[in-house]
Structures are given as C-alpha cells and as structure tokens.
Phi, psi and omega in degrees: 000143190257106196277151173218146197255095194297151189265034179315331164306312198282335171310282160002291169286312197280342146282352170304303175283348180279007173213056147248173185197136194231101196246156229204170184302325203224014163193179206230128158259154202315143187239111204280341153296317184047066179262353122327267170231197207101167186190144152292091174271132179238155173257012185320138171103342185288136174213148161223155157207154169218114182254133162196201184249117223277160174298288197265086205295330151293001167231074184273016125343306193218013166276170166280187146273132176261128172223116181250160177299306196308015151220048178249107154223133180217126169238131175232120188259108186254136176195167168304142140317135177289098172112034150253190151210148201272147171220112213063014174263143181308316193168160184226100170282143183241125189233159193230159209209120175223137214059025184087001176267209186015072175314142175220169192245137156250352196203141200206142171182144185286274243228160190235156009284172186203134159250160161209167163221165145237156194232334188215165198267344144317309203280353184267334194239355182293138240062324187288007185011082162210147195267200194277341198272356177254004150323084166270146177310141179111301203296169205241086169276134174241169232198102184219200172224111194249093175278109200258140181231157193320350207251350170123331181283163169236139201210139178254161154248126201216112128117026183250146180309178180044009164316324202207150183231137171223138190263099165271122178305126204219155153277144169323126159225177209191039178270014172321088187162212200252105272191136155253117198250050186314129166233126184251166178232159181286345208242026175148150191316159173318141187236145194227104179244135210290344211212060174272139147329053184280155197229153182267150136274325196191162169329118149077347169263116173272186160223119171272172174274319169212185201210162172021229184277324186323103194281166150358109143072017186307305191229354183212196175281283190267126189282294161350115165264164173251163171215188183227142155215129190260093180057019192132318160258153174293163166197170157216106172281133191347139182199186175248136185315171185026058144070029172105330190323287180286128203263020156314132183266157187224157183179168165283154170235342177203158183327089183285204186226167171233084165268104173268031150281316163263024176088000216255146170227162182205117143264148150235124193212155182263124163271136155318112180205137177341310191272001148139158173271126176277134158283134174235109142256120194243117187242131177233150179230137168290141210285000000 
C-alpha cells in the first residue's frame, strides 16, 4: 500500500522561516516579530495579465511578441497582514522587476490600504527602458514591497504568501471548464472521472479537481494540482501533493499539449510515493 505522509516537518520549518530575518548593506528583509518597527503586508486579492501572441510560435525563445492593451491588466490590492500592525513606519512603496533585475518604484503611499491598476502594456513596461520588440513568452514582471520606517531602514517582505505578485508574459489561454477526464497510470488500471473541473488560478495558470485515482475530498479538502499553459504547452510544476496537504511531490516528467480543435488537453505528470513514482497520463476532453 502506498503511504503518504502528512506535512507535519515542513509546517515546522516554514514557522520557523516566518520569524528569521537576514539583512545586507543597504537594505533589510522584513523581521516578522516587528516588535520595534515594521508591519506585515499582503497582496492578497491582487490579479493581473499580459497576454499576447508570439511571430513565431516554434521558436519562442527568441520570437517576439504582439501584446495589445485589451489584454493588458493589473489591479494590485496592497493592505496589513490580517493580526499585523504597523509600527514607525513612514510609507510603503510598490517597485516592479523585470526578470528580477532593473528595479523600478512605481507607487508610494503612508498608509495602507492602497490600489493602482494598469490598463496597458505601457504601463507594465514604463520604466525598464526596454522597447515591446524585447519581449519574450515567459519573461516575468514581479511586483513587491518595500516598507520605510521613521528611523531610516528599508525593509523587503520576503516568503509569506502573497509577498510578491508576478505578471509572466503568455499567449492567451482560455482552458477553464468541464472535462471527461481519463487517467492511465503505470501501477494499475485506468481511472475515468465523468465531470472534472478545471479552474483558472491566474493567466494562463490552472487547478485541476483531481490527481491520480483520487476523486473530490477522498483523502484531502482539496485534491487538484496545478499546471501552466504556455502557448499550448502543459506543465505542473513541482508541487506537494493536495495543494501541499501531502509532502508527496507531484510534477510533469515531460511536455502536454492543449489541441483546442479537438477539445483536448494531455498532462503527463508523476506522484511521489515511498515505493516509488507512478506515471500518469491524464487526458481531458472538453464536455
């Protein structure tokens, strides 16, 4: 029988890592007691995309991009961590990144909560003195917070959800809906789910309903892995089993496809288990 392992270690650690703090010459990341100054911030509630289509679709490395405003958006919902409080702080800034370099500040403001949006793929690219022709599938705007306190530090939020928002440049994808869902596996017969769900998390990011034979609420709340599609192709990038429930690792071992002629999506992707990793291809057509 094939054991899984609740993630009791790793909750550990990661309470561990919410109240250390490592700070560097010229600036700090944020220290999550904040029994001095400081304050917890989340972007939670925040969505954005910058979509478009690549020239060359087989070499998306080095084609460009068509990126039009109608599929340019960003609202970013900046507020306290819900049991957090600000202390000494001055002002709170929003700087923008693209591919983690050229920092740029786009926004300042004392008190939080605070919003902005873009509406256009100027405004996603102003600062970075770069023109749209340099723009590849892929490249990454990430989105963060930088808290100034009366006394002079500058402080990052660095590994609580929602610290940071990231825009990845994409094709329009659109897989959202109701699924027949076949799964065959190496260890043991076809798994068949009649209704699956998939769901948007973000631009071009899914949720599936279920992972390996496991149906709806069998074994965890949530079942569903995630993947990405990049112009088409599939991925589930290393993840924990159930949305983390499980320190089982679940990931693709090779590329699926999206054919929206025939309705069809195919991940191929693996679960973790002591006795060894199962192979899956799970293909769904749309209901």
């Amino acid at each position: 029988m094939n054991k899984i392992k609740i993630l009791s270690i790793f909750f550990l650690s990661l309470a561990f890592a919410f109240t250390s703090c490592e700070d560097s010459k010229d600036e700090l990341d944020i220290d999550y007691n904040t029994n001095t100054e400081g304050v917890i911030t989340t972007l939670a509630g925040t969505s954005g995309k910058l979509l478009g289509n690549a020239i060359n679709p087989s070499d998306l490395e080095n084609s460009e991009v068509v990126l039009t405003d109608a599929n340019a958006e960003l609202s970013i919902k900046l507020s306290i961590q819900s049991g957090s409080f600000a202390k000494n702080v001055r002002k709170y800034e929003i700087v923008k990144t693209f591919n983690g370099k050229n920092e740029v500040a786009i926004a300042e403001t004392p008190t939080l909560p605070y919003t902005i949006s873009y509406n256009s793929v100027a405004e996603y690219m102003n600062g970075f003195d770069l023109n749209y022709s340099d723009l590849r599938i892929g490249d990454q705007i990430t989105f963060r917070i930088k808290v100034y306190t009366t006394s002079g530090e500058v402080y990052y939020q660095e590994g609580l959800p929602m610290s940071r928002y990231d825009v990845t440049v994409n094709c329009a994808s659109d897989l959202a809906g109701a699924y027949r869902l076949v799964v065959k596996r190496n260890n043991g017969a076809d798994v068949i789910f009649e209704n699956e769900i998939i769901s948007e998390v973000k631009a071009g990011y899914y949720k599936t309903t279920s992972t390996y034979r496991w149906d709806v609420g069998s074994i965890a709340p949530d079942l569903g892995f995630n993947f990405n599609d990049v112009c088409g192709t599939l991925n589930a990038p290393e993840q924990g089993l159930a949305q983390g429930f499980y320190s089982n690792k679940v990931y693709s071992y090779k590329d699926g496809i999206s054919d929206l002629t025939e309705g069809k999506l195919v991940i191929y992707y693996i679960v973790e288990f002591e006795s060894g990793p199962v192979e899956n291809i799970a293909t769904y057509t749309k209901l």
